[in-house]
C-alpha positions in Angstrom: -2.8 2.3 19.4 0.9 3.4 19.0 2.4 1.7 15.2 5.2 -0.3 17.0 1.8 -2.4 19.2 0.1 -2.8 16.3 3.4 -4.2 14.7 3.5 -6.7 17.9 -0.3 -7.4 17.3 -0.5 -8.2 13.9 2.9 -10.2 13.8 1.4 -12.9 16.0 -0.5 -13.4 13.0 1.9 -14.0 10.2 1.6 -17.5 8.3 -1.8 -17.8 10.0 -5.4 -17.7 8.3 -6.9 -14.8 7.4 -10.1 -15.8 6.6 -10.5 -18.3 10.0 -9.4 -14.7 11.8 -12.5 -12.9 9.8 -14.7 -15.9 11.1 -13.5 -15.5 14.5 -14.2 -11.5 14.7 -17.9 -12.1 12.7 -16.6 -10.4 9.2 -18.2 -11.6 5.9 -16.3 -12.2 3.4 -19.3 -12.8 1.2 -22.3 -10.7 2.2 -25.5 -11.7 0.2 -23.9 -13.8 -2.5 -21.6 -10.7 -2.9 -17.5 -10.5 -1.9 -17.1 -8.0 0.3 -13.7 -6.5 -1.5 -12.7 -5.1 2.2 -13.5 -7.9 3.9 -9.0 -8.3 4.5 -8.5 -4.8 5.9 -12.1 -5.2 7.8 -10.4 -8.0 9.5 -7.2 -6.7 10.5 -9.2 -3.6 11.9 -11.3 -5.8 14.6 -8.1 -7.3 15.0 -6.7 -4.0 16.1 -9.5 -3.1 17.7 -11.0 -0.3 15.8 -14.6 -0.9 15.3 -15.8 -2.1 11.4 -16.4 0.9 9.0 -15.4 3.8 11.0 -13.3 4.9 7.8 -12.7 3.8 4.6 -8.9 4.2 5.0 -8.1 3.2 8.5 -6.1 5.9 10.5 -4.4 5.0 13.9 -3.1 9.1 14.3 0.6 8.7 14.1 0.2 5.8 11.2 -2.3 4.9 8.6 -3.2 0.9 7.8 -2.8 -1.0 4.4 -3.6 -3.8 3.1 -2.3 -5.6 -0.2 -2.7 -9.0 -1.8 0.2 -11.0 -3.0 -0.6 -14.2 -5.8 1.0 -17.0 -7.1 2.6 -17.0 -10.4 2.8 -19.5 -13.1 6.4 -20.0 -11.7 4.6 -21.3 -8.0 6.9 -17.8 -7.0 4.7 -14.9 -5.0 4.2 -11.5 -7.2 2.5 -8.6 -6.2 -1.3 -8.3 -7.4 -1.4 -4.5 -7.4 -0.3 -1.2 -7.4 -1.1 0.4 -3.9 -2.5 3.8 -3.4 -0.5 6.3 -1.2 -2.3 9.1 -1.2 -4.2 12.3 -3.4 -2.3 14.3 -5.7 -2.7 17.9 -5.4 -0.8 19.7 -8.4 -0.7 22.9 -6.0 0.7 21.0 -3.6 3.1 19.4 -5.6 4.8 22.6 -7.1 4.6 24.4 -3.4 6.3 21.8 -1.3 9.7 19.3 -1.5 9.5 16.1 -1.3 10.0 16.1 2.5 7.5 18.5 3.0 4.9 16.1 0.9 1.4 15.1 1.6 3.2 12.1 -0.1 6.1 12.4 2.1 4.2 11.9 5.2 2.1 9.6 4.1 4.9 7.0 3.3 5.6 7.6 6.3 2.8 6.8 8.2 1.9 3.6 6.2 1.7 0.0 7.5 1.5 -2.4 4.8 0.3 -5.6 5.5 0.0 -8.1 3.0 -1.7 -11.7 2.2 -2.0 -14.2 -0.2 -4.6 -14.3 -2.5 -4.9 -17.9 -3.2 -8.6 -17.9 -5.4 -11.7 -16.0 -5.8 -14.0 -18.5 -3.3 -11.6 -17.4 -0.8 -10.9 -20.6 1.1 -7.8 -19.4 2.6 -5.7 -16.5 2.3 -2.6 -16.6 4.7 -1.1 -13.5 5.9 2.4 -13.6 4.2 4.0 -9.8 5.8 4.5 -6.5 7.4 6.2 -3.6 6.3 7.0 0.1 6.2 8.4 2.5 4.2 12.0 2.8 5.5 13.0 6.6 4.4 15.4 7.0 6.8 17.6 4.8 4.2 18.9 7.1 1.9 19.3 4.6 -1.2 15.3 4.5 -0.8 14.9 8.0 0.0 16.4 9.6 -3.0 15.1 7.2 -5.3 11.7 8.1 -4.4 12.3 11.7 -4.6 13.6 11.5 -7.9 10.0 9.9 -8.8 8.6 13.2 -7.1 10.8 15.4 -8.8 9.9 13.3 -12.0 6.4 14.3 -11.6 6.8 17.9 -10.1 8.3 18.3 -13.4 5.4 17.2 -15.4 3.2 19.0 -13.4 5.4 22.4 -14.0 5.3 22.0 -17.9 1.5 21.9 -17.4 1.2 18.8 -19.7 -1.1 15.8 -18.2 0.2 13.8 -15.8 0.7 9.8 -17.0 0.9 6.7 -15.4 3.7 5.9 -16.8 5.6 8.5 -14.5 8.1 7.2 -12.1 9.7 4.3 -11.4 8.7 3.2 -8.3 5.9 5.8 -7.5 3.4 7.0 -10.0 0.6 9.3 -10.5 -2.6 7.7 -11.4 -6.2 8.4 -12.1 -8.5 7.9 -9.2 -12.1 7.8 -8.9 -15.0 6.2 -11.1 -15.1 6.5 -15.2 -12.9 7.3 -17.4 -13.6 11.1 -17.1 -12.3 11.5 -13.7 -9.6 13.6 -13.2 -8.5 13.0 -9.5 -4.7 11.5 -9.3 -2.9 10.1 -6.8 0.2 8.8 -6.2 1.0 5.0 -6.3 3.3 2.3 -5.0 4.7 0.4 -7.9 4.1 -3.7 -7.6 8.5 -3.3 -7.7 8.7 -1.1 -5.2 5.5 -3.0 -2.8 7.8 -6.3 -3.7 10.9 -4.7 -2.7 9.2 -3.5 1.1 8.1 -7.2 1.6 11.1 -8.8 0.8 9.8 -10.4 -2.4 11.9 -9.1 -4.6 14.5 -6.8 -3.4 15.9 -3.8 -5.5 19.3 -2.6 -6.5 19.5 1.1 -6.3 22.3 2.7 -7.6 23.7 -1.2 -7.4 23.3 -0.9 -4.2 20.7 -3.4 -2.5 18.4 -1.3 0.2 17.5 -3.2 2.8 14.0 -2.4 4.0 
């Protein structure tokens, strides 16, 4: 399925019920007393057709599927939960190539971020608030994410260990289980995941980028 259909398909479900479309297709959302934590993006996979754990990062080809949660702040005004991963960093990679020859590069890309709102932990309802993509062809957007990668292309050059707090809108982070892992990848900033859902928009270069 092309990126554009999926766009078509998954709009008819904005401001609907996720977790009534999870009943529908037969996906738990608790499994033997148990959340199942994928139980979102499990849902919006049978709704695309592609069959229930056939990957653990869905990918269409042309386009890869994400899925983020939004919440409800204090204020009654919708925040982003979390940070979303992009991709692996390779520090190889990262000196080798520009930013627009990137693993990260084509990543952004690729991605479809689809997000909902987490409303509580029993999960009674969770409405699907928005779609997005990265827009690079924008060039406010564009350069300030390569600045982030040049930011940490730097860091990896000196040779000294990459932090998370790296970048403004796109970081490098430590992936994988315990504290002694030393996998990174790179990461949407909550700002920047705001900013593609029209949450919060942000002024580059006092500029406001339209995504």
């Amino acid at each position: 399925m092309e990126r554009a259909a999926a766009v078509e398909l998954l709009s008819q479900l904005l401001q609907q019920d996720l977790v009534a479309v999870a009943q529908a297709h037969g996906v738990g959302i608790f499994v033997n007393g148990k959340k199942n934590k994928g139980w979102a993006g499990h849902t919006l996979e049978r709704v695309l057709h592609l069959p229930l754990n056939s990957s653990r990062a869905p990918n269409f080809g042309s386009w890869e599927l994400k899925s983020t949660s939004l919440v409800y702040g204090r204020d009654g005004q919708l925040r982003v939960k979390e940070t979303v991963a992009i991709t692996m960093l390779d520090p190889v990679e990262i000196l080798q190539k520009e930013f627009e020859e990137s693993h990260l590069y084509n990543k952004l890309r690729k991605t479809l971020l689809v997000a909902r709102i987490h409303e509580s932990p029993e999960e009674h309802r969770s409405i699907l608030h928005s779609i997005a993509e990265f827009d690079l062809d924008n060039p406010a957007l564009h350069a300030a994410l390569k600045a982030d990668y040049e930011t940490i292309r730097t860091e990896v050059r000196s040779g000294r260990a990459l932090s998370g707090r790296l970048g403004q809108y796109i970081q490098p982070r430590t992936k994988g289980a315990g504290h002694g892992s030393t996998s990174r990848a790179f990461y949407a900033r909550k700002e920047l995941v705001a900013h593609l859902l029209n949450i919060t928009p942000i002024s580059f270069d006092d500029e406001i980028v339209v995504s």
